[in-house]
C-alpha positions, 0 to 999 in steps of 0.5 A: 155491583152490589155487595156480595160475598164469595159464599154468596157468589158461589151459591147464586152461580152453583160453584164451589170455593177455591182458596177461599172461606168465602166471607171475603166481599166483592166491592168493586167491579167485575172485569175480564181484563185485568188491566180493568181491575179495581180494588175489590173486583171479581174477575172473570176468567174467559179463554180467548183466541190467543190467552186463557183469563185463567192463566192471569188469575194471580195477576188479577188479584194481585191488582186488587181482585177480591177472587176470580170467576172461573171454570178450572182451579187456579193459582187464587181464591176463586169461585169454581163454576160448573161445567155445562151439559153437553149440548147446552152451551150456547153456539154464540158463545164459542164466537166470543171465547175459544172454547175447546172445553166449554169453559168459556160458556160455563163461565159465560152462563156463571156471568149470566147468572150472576148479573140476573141475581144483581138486577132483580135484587136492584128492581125492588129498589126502583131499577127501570131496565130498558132494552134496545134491539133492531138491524141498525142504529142500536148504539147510536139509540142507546147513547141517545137514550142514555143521554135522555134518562141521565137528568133523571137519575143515575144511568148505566149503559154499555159503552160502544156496542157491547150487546152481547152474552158478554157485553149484557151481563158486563154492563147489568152487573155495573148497576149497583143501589143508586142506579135508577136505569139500566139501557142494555142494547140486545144483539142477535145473530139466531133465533132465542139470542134476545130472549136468553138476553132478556132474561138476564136483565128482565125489560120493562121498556123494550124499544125496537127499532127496525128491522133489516137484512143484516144477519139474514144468513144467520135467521134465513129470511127477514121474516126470521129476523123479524121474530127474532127481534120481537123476542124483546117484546114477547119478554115485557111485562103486562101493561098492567105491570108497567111494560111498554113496547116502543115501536117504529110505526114506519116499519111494517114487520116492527109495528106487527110485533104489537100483537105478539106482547101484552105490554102497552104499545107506544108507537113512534115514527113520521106517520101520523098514527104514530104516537110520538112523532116527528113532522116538518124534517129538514136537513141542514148543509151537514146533514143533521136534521131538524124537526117539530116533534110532536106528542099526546102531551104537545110538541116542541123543536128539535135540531139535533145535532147528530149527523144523518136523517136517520138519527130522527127515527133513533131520536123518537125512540129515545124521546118515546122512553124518555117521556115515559120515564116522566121527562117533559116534552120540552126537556126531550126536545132541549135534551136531544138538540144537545146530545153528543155522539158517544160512540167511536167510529158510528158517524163521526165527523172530522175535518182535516185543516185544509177542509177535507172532511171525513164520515167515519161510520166504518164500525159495522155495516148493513144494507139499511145503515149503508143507504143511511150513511150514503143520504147523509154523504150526499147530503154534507157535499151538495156542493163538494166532491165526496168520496164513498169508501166502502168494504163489505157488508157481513153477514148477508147470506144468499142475498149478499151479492145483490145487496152489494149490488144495490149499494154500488147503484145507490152510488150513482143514484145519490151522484157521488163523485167517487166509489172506491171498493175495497176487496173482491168480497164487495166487488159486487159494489163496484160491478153495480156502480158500472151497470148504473152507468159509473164511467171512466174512474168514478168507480175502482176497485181496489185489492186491500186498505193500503191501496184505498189510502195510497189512492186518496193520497193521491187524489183528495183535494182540499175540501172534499168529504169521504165517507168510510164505511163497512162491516167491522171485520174489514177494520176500514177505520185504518183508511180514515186513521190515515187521511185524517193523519196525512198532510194537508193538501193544496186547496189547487191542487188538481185530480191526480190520475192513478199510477199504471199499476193501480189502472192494471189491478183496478182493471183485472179486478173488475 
């Protein structure tokens, strides 16, 4: 951040001083927890389910803050922030913290207030905000872009997928004078969330990306998820201010969203109106996707080595930034034939000693990012067994059974040996799996995490490939924690049928 007294602090957020004259300067970063605390730091005082920030503001300090960011007085030197009008604080913010008082949002709205200062006192220093939205791929979008615009300068972006009234202001606020790009991933779980984004850290390249069903229970429809998302492009500057809207060609209700911005529009995709695109895919035995990416400026190879077909559509969004940013095509095309996954549990790829394998995409999970994960499953084990472990999917609404649904018959289409179900909120998952015509065990049903892993305990043979994958919530990365701890298997070791317990749960389940 950049340097800023606590007089300064308070003026900008509309707060008064605590314990302080207010000379004091904040050097250092600005955190929410204090084991994060560097010296100099500001730290942010937010109520949490089970701990209030407040009651650990003489701790931050005594770890090096500078003062704390707060909603009531406490035992430091702090900037006391204002309290919020009834009605004003923002529903998502009584997700993110406990909020009984509205504290949390007060506090939350001071963040905010304070990262827009810092952002558009470092946009006269030549700070190019880019902002990423869409139903899936995201994070792994970001990471690319980040990846992408990092030779060309000091790059800031959030680590995982921290996107949201917490995570975007967190991260704007770690740009400080050398900072030449700012790439923000921009969530939405209703109506007005990317714009309130946006104007915390104005874009002046908006990517978006797709546009899907995950949050359908938030928006009512696709169509409101759709205007939602084009919120990102609504908040661009003009063309002739330099804003450009970096849209997916390949998606009908994305590529609509050029007539709602003023912004120069880049299209991306592997349709061949699309400015930036990809021609001649193929994929690999692990499936990672190779393909000739092509351009106004020439066209050049690219081998990512990321797995899933998927990551080509993130990779044109990247390159689209990239390019105008002012990198060359060949050194987008070198740049993304060496990327690295950055982000945990989103695609990643872990082989045990005796050769079991397992996809590790158990951070979130939609309907598109499922198929997504499933392609590339079938894929990796033409010739292997594969496994796919799944949980449920959030956030679906009225559609959810018929989406989990779809994935259970997605199963059998994509000839998977193995469906393991984990809980009767994706039940629908396994009921679809048998309608495809799933026989015998290839489908199960399973009561909780522990059953999953006692099962492919039991079941996984050396050389075999499991997919984990789910909404957050159902915290599946336990079952692909366990299977890549157990002990290798007997490469010989036959198909071990599940125990008479498991067959009655398996059976009453259905």
């Amino acid at each position: 951040m950049i340097v800023l007294s606590l007089a300064e602090i308070a003026a900008i957020v509309g707060g008064r001083l605590h314990r302080t004259d207010g000379t004091a300067e904040v050097t250092g970063s600005v955190e929410f927890d204090t084991r994060e605390i560097t010296p100099g730091g500001l730290f942010i005082a937010l109520p949490g389910a089970k701990v209030d920030g407040h009651d650990f503001a003489a701790r931050a300090v005594e770890s090096g803050a500078v003062a704390v960011l707060a909603a009531r007085e406490v035992d430091a030197p702090a900037v006391i922030v204002p309290p919020l009008d009834a009605g004003v604080a923002h529903d998502r913010a009584f997700a993110l913290v406990s909020d009984k008082d509205g504290a949390g949002a007060a506090v939350l709205a001071a963040l905010a207030k304070l990262a827009r200062h810092v952002v558009q006192k470092l946009s006269g220093d030549h700070l190019t905000v880019v902002g990423v939205t869409g139903s899936a791929g995201k994070t792994s979008t970001k990471d690319i872009i980040a990846q992408l615009l990092e030779p060309l300068g000091p790059t800031v972006a959030p680590p995982g997928s921290f996107n949201n009234e917490l995570g975007h202001p967190w991260t704007a606020l770690r740009s400080d004078s050398s900072t030449r790009q700012l790439v923000l991933e921009m969530s939405a779980r209703g109506p007005g969330h990317i714009a309130e984004l946006a104007a915390i850290a104005p874009p002046r390249i908006g990517v978006v990306l797709n546009v899907g069903t995950a949050h359908v229970g938030e928006f009512g429809s696709r169509e409101g998820i759709a205007k939602g998302k084009g919120e990102l492009v609504e908040a661009l500057p003009s063309a002739e201010d330099g804003g450009v809207a970096v849209l997916n060609l390949d998606d009908p209700y994305v590529a609509a969203m050029a007539s709602r911005t003023t912004a120069r529009v880049v299209f991306v995709g592997e349709s061949a109106s699309a400015q930036v695109r990809a021609v001649d895919i193929t994929l690999d035995g692990e499936a990672r996707a190779s393909f000739r990416l092509v351009t106004p400026d020439g066209e050049a190879p690219v081998k990512l080595p990321l797995y899933g077909e998927h990551q080509v559509g993130n990779a044109l969004s990247a390159a689209a930034v990239a390019l105008e940013m002012g990198s060359t095509v060949e050194e987008v095309a070198a740049r993304l034939s060496s990327l690295e996954r950055r982000s945990e549990r989103r695609m990643e790829v872990t082989t045990r000693a005796d050769g079991v394998t397992v996809l590790n995409d158990s951070f979130n999970a939609s309907p598109e990012s499922m198929r997504a994960a499933l392609k590339a499953l079938a894929s990796m084990s033409a010739t292997r067994r594969s496994w796919a472990v799944l949980g449920v999917m959030g956030d679906l609404g009225d559609d959810s059974v018929a989406a989990h649904d779809g994935i259970g018959r997605l199963v059998v289409r994509l000839n998977i040996d193995k469906l393991v179900v984990i809980g009767q909120a994706a039940a629908a998952t396994h009921q679809g799996a048998q309608q495809e015509g799933s026989w015998g065990e290839e489908s199960v049903l399973v009561p909780d995490v522990e059953a999953a892993i006692a099962l492919l305990h039991d079941q996984l043979r050396a050389g075999d490939v499991v997919l984990v994958k789910a909404s957050k919530a159902a915290a599946l990365w336990r079952v692909a924690d366990a299977v890549l701890a157990a002990p290798a298997t007997d490469a010989e070791s036959p198909v071990v049928a599940p125990s008479p317990s498991q067959e009655r749960s398996n059976g009453g389940d259905a």
